[in-house]
Every structure is written in structure tokens, then in C-alpha cells.
C-alpha positions in Angstrom: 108.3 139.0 69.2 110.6 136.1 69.0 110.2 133.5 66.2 112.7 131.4 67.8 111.5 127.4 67.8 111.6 125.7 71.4 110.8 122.2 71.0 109.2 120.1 74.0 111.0 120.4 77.6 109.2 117.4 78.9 111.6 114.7 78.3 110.7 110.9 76.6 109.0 108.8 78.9 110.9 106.2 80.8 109.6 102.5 80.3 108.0 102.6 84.1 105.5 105.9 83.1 102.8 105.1 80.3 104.3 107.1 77.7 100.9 108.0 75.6 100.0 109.5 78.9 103.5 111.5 79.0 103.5 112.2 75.4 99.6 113.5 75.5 101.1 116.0 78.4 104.1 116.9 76.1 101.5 117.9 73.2 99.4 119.9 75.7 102.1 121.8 76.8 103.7 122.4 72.9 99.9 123.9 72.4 100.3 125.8 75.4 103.6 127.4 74.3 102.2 128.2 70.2 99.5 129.7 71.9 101.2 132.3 73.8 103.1 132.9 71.4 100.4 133.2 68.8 97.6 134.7 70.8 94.2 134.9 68.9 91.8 136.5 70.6 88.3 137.5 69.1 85.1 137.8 71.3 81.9 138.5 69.1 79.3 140.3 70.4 81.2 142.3 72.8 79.3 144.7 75.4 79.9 148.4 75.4 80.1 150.9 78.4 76.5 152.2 77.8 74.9 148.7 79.0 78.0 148.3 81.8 75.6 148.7 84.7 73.1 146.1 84.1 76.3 143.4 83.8 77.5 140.8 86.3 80.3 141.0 88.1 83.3 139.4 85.6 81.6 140.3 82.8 83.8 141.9 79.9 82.9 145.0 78.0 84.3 147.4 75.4 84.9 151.2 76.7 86.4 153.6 73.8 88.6 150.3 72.5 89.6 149.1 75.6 88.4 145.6 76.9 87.3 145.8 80.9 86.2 143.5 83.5 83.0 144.5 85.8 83.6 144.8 89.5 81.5 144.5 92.1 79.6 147.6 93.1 81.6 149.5 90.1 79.5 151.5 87.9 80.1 153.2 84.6 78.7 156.1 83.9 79.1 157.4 80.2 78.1 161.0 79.3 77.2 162.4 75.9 77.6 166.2 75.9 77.6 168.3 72.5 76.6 171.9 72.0 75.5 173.3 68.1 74.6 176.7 67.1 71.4 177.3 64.2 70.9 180.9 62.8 70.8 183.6 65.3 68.7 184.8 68.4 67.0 188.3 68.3 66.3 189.8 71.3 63.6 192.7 71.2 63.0 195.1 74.8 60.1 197.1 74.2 
């Protein structure tokens, strides 16, 4: 990622403008630009896939570390599947 510094594109107000208005717009955008560049992204409390089909439609949740969006008649289905094996099995034919 670039660490190159852009300053401001907006240029200083001209005397016919109200320049705190100009200059709040120049900050905004300045925010705008550290922000893409700096992205900080934390949502607490996060859904996972197991409760996907009881969300709304938008709603955000967390399948195997992946961040989705619910759709509209989309559902997720999650299955748990595991096999083990305790001691053996006699068989007796009489």
C-alpha cells in the first residue's frame, strides 16, 4: 500500500464562497482519503452461519472467517458431520 502523502485537491476558497463552509468540505474529504487509506474495521458481536436463517435481509454474518451479507430468500444451511470409532463390535450367529 502506498504511504505517499496527498494533500487536499479542493482548492482555497475564493472571497465570493464562505470559506469555513469550503474549508469544512476540504477536512471532510482529507478524512475521507486517511480513511481509505487506513481502513479500521471491527464489528463486535458479529453473527455466525448457524443463526443466518433467522436474520434480516442486509444483515452481516461470519461463515468460516468470511464476512457475508443476507439475501432475500437465501438460506444457509450448515452441517456438522463427524464419525468416531469406541472398542469393537462382536457379532455372535447362533
Amino acid at each position: 500500500m502506498s504511504t505517499k502523502i496527498v494533500r487536499s485537491i479542493i482548492p482555497i476558497a475564493p472571497q465570493q464562497y464562505e470559506s469555513s463552509y469550503v474549508n469544512q468540505l476540504a477536512r471532510a474529504l482529507d478524512n475521507v482519503i486517511e480513511d481509505q487509506r487506513n481502513p479500521l474495521l471491527n464489528i463486535p458481536n458479529m453473527p455466525n452461519v448457524s443463526v443466518a436463517s433467522i436474520l434480516q435481509e442486509g444483515d452481516l454474518f461470519e461463515d468460516n472467517g468470511f464476512v457475508k451479507i443476507k439475501k432475500a430468500n437465501a438460506f444457509a444451511v450448515t452441517t456438522n458431520l463427524g464419525t468416531t470409532a469406541v472398542g469393537t463390535v462382536t457379532v455372535v450367529i447362533s
